[in-house]
C-alpha positions in Angstrom: -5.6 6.1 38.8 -9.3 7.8 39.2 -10.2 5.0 41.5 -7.4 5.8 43.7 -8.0 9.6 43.8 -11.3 9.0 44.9 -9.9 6.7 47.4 -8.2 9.4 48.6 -10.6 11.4 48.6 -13.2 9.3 50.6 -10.7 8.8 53.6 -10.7 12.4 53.4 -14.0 12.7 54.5 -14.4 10.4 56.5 -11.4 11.9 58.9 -13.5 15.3 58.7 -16.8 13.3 60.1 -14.5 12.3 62.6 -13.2 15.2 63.6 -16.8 17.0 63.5 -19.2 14.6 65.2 -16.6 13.3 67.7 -17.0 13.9 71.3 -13.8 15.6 72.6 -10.3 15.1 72.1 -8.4 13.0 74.5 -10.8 10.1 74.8 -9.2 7.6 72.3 -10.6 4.7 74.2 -13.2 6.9 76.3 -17.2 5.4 76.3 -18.2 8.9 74.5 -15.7 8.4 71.5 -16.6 4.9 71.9 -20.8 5.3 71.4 -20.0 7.6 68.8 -18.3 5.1 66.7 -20.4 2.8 67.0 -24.1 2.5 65.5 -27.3 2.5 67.4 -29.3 -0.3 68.4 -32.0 -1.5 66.2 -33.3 -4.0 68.7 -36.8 -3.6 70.3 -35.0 -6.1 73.0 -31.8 -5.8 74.7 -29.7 -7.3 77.0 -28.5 -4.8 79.7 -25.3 -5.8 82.1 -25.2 -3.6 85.2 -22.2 -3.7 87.5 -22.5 -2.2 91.4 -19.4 -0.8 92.8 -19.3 1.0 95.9 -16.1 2.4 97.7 -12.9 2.9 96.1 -10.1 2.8 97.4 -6.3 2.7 97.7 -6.1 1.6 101.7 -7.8 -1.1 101.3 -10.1 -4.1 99.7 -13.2 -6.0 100.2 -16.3 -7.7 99.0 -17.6 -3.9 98.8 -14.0 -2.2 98.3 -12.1 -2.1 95.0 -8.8 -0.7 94.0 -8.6 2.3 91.5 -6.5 0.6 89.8 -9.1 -2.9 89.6 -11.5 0.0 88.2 -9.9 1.7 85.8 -8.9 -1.8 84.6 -12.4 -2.8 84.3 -13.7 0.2 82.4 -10.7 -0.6 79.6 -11.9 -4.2 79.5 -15.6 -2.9 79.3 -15.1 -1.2 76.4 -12.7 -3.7 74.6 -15.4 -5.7 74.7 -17.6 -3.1 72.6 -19.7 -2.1 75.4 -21.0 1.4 76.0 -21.5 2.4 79.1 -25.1 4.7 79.7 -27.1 6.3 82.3 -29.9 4.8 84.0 -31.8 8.1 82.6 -31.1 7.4 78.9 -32.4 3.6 79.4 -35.6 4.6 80.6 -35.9 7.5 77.6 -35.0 4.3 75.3 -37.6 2.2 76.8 -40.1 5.0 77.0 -39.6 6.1 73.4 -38.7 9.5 75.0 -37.5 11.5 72.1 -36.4 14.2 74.1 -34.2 12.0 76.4 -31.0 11.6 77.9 -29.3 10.1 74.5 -26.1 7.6 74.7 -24.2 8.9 77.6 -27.1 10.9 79.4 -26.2 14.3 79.0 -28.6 15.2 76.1 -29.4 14.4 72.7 -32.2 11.6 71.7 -33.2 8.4 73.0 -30.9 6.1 71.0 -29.1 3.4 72.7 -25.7 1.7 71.1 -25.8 -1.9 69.8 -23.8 -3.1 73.3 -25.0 -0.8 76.4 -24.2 -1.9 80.0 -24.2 0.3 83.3 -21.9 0.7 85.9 -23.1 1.6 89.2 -21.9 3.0 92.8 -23.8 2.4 95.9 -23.8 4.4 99.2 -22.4 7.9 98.4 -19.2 7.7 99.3 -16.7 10.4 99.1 -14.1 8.3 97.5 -16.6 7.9 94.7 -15.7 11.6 93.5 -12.0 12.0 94.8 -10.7 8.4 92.9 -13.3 6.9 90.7 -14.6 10.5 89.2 -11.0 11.3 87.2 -11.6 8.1 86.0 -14.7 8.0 84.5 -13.5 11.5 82.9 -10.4 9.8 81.6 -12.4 7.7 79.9 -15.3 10.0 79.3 -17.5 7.0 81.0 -20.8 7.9 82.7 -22.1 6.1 85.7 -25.3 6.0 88.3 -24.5 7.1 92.2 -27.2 6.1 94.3 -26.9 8.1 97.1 -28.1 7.5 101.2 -29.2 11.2 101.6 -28.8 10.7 105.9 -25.1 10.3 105.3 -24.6 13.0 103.1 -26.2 15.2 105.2 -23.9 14.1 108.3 -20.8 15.0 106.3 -22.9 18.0 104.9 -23.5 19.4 108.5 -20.7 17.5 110.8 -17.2 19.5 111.4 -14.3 16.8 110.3 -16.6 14.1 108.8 -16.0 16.0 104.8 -13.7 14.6 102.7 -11.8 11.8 103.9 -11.6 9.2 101.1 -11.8 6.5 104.0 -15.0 7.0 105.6 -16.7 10.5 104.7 -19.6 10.3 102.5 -20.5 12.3 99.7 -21.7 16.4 100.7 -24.3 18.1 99.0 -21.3 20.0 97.0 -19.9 17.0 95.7 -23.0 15.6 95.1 -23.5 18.6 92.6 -19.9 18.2 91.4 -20.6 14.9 90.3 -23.8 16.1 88.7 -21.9 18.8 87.1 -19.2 16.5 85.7 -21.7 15.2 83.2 -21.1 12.1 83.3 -22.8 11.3 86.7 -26.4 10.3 87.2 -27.6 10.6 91.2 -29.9 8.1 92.0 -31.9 7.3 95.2 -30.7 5.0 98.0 -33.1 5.8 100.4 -32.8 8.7 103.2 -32.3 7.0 106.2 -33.2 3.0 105.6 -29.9 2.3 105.0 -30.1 0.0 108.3 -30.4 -3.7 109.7 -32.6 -2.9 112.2 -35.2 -2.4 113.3 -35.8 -2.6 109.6 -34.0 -4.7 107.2 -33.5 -1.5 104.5 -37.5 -1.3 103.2 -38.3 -4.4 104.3 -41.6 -4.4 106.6 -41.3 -4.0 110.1 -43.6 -7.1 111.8 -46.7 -5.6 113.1 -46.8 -3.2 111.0 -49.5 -2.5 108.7 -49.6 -2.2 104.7 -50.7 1.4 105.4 -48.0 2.0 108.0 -45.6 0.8 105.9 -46.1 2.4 102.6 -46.2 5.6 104.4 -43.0 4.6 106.1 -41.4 4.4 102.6 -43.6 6.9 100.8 -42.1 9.4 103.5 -38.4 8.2 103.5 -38.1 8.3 99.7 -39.6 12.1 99.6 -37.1 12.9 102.1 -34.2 11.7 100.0 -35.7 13.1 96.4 -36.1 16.7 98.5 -32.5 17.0 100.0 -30.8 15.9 97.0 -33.0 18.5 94.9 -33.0 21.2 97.4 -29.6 20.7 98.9 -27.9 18.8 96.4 -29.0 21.0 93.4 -29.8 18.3 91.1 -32.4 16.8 89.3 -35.2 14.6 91.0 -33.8 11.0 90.8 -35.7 8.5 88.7 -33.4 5.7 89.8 -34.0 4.0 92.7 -31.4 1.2 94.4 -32.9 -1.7 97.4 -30.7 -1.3 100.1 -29.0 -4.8 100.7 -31.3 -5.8 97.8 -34.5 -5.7 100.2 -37.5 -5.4 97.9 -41.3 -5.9 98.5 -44.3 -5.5 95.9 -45.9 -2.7 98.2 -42.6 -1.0 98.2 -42.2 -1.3 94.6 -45.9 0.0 94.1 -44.7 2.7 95.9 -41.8 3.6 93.8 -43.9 3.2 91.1 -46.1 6.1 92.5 -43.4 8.4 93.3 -42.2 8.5 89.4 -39.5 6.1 89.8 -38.4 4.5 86.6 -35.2 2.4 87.0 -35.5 0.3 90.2 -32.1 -2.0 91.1 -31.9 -5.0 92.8 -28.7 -7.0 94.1 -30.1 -10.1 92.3 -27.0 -10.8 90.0 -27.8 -11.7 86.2 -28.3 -9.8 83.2 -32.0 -7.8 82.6 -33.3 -8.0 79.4 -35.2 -4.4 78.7 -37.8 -3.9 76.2 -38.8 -0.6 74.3 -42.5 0.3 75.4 -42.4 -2.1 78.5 -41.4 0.4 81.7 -42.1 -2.2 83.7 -39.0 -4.1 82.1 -36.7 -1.7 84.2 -38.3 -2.2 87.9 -36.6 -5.5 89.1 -33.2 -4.6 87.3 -30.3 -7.3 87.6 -26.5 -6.2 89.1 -23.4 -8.2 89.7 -21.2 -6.9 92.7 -17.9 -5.9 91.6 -16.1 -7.8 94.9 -12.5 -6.4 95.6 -11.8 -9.8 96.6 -12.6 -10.9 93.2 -9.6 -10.7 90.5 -10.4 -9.1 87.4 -10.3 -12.1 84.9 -12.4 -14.0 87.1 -15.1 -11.7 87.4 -15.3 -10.7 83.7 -15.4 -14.2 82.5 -18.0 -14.6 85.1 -20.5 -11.8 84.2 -19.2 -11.5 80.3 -18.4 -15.4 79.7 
């Protein structure tokens, strides 16, 4: 009999820790309720999945154009599998031994990382980014990584009728904060305006140009997007950086490097392995493209196994 009162009793308490450490109420299945349950990593070594979305939509699909839906679907299956999504931000704090960093989901609280971390990305900026993929991620209390092309923002920012269509506008400087403001949103750089084929390939170097030519080309670019998104944008000065087309050079990444940037992504598909004290674990970072075109069990058996 005493062994069952104290049976009872022990459930007991444990439903009070529950109630008192949790993260909010609605998220049953949500990444936040998720991390909570689940310990921290012990590892001086992980393995770090990273999937790059970019537009969302209902219109429509492509190699660069998922459904809602596909999305939602994927988060589910993300954390079925026992992963936690992060931020970008609390992987560095983990790798730098940063004990006053980003914490679990990013949004405060130690540099600890769960057993099973991944992050999910969004490329570009769109505007369909916040109008469909934001309820989502707030459904599920799930925090992600926009990388944002600052000269497209500032186009919808400044250009009557180009705000706010989920089909083509990209992200303003007000949703940009929005998303920042969610708490669940890390903005990250995608360049200001070398977003572009020609006449260079994203940061790729122009031929003929110099090495001193070129870095400044970048150095000057990259300032541009960090100011707009901290003056205009209101938010914090991005230590994530994201090649556009998955363009990298060494001289562009020694330039990153100078200009504070942390987390550097690639579109080199794989899984990174990040190691605690070694920043320079988290400049050449792995992604798989999440492919509309791609169905759902196909792709997680592809990157998951």
């Amino acid at each position: 009999m005493k062994k069952i009162l104290w049976f009872a009793v022990i459930l007991i308490c444990a439903a009070l820790c529950v109630g008192t450490f949790g993260y909010g109420e609605g998220l049953e299945i949500g990444s936040r309720a998720h991390a909570a349950s689940l310990p921290f990593s012990k590892s001086e070594e992980i393995e770090l999945p990273i999937v790059m979305y970019h537009s969302v939509l209902k219109s429509k699909k492509g190699k660069y154009t998922i459904h809602p839906d596909e999305l939602e679907r994927d988060i589910v299956r993300y954390i079925e599998m026992g992963y936690t999504p992060v931020t970008l931000r609390a992987v560095a704090d983990w790798v730098g031994g940063d004990e006053g960093g980003a914490g679990v989901t990013g949004v405060g609280g130690g540099a600890d990382l769960p057993e099973k971390p991944m992050v999910i990305t969004f490329d570009d900026g769109h505007y369909n980014n916040l109008y469909y993929a934001l309820p989502i991620l707030k459904k599920h209390g799930c925090p992600a990584v926009v990388n944002v092309v600052t000269s497209f923002s500032r186009f919808s920012s400044e250009t009557a009728g180009e705000a706010h269509n989920p089909n083509y506008s990209s992200l303003t400087w007000d949703d940009i904060r929005e998303l920042h403001d969610s708490g669940l949103v890390e903005i990250g750089n995608h360049t200001h305006a070398m977003h572009k084929f020609k006449p260079r390939y994203g940061i790729a170097q122009v031929s003929g140009e110099t090495v001193d030519a070129y870095r400044q080309a970048i150095k000057t670019d990259l300032e541009t997007a960090n100011r707009y998104l901290v003056d205009s944008a209101r938010v914090p000065c991005p230590i994530t950086f994201a090649y556009p087309f998955g363009k990298y050079t060494r001289e562009g990444r020694e330039v990153l490097q100078e200009l504070g940037f942390r987390a550097i992504l690639t579109c080199n598909e794989g899984v990174s392995k990040i190691r605690r004290g070694d920043p320079n674990s988290l400049l050449e970072l792995k992604r798989y493209n999440r492919s509309g075109n791609e169905g759902h069990e196909r792709f997680m058996k592809r990157v998951f196994g």
